[in-house]
N, C-alpha and C positions, 0 to 999 in steps of 0.2 A: 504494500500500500504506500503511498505518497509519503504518509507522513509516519511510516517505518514499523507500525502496529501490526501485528500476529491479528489475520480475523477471527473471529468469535466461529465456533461450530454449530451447525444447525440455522445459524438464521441468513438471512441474507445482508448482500453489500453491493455495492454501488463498482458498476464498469464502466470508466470512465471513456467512450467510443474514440472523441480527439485525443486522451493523451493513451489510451490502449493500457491499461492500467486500474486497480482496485482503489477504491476512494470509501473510508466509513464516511458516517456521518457528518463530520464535523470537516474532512477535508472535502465534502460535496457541498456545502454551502457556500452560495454564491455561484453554483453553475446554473449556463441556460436550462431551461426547461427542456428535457430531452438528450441534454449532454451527459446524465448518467443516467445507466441501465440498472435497474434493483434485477438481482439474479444470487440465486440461491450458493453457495459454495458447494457443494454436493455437482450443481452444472457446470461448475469450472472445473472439481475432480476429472470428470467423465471427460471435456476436451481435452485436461492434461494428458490422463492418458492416452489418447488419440493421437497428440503429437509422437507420445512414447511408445507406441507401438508399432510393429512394423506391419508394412501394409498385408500381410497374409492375416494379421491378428487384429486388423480393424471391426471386420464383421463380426466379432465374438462382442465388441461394445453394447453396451444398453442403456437406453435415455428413457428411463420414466416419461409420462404423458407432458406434466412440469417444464422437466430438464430438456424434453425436444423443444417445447413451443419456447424457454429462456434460450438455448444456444441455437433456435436458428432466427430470433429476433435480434439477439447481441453479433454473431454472425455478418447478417444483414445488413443491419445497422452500420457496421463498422465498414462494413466494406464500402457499402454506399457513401461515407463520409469521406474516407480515404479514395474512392477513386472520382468520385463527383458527379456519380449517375450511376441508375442500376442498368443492371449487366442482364443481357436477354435470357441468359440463363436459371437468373433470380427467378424468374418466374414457373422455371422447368422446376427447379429444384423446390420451390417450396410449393407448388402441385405433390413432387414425389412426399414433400412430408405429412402434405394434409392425407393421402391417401391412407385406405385402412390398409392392411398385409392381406394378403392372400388367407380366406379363410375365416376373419374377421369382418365383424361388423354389417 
């Protein structure tokens, strides 16, 4: 986090989208509205290990119902601010998330 704090387990904290970084409470005030994402720690678990995994062992990951709709909103988000429009893709890929699995639903 910004101002060097361990976050708290269980509850949520603040994704800072421009500076790509965790913010509690106290370092989010004062941001624009929209400039920090509330996401669970538990959602940042699951992308860490994604990064740490190698890609044969990505399909073994699992996002609670929660944890898909925070990291593909923080995701999103971020990319859209860093690149400065969405990407024609955004729209494929968050179709495949809305979608039920085979079997379901």
């Amino acid at each position: 986090m910004r101002c060097g704090k361990t976050p708290r387990s269980g509850g949520q904290i603040g994704f800072n989208v421009a500076d790509g970084g965790l913010n509690c409470s106290r370092c989010s005030d004062g941001h624009a509205s929209g400039a920090v994402i509330p996401v669970h720690l538990g959602t940042l678990k699951v992308l860490q290990q994604g990064l740490d995994y190698d890609l044969e062992r990505l399909g073994r990951l699992s996002f609670g119902g929660e944890a898909q709709r925070e990291a593909s909103q923080l995701l999103f988000r971020f990319q859209r601010f860093h690149v400065g429009f969405e990407l024609r893709s955004e729209r494929f890929l968050a179709d495949c998330f809305d979608a039920s699995p085979p079997g379901r639903g």
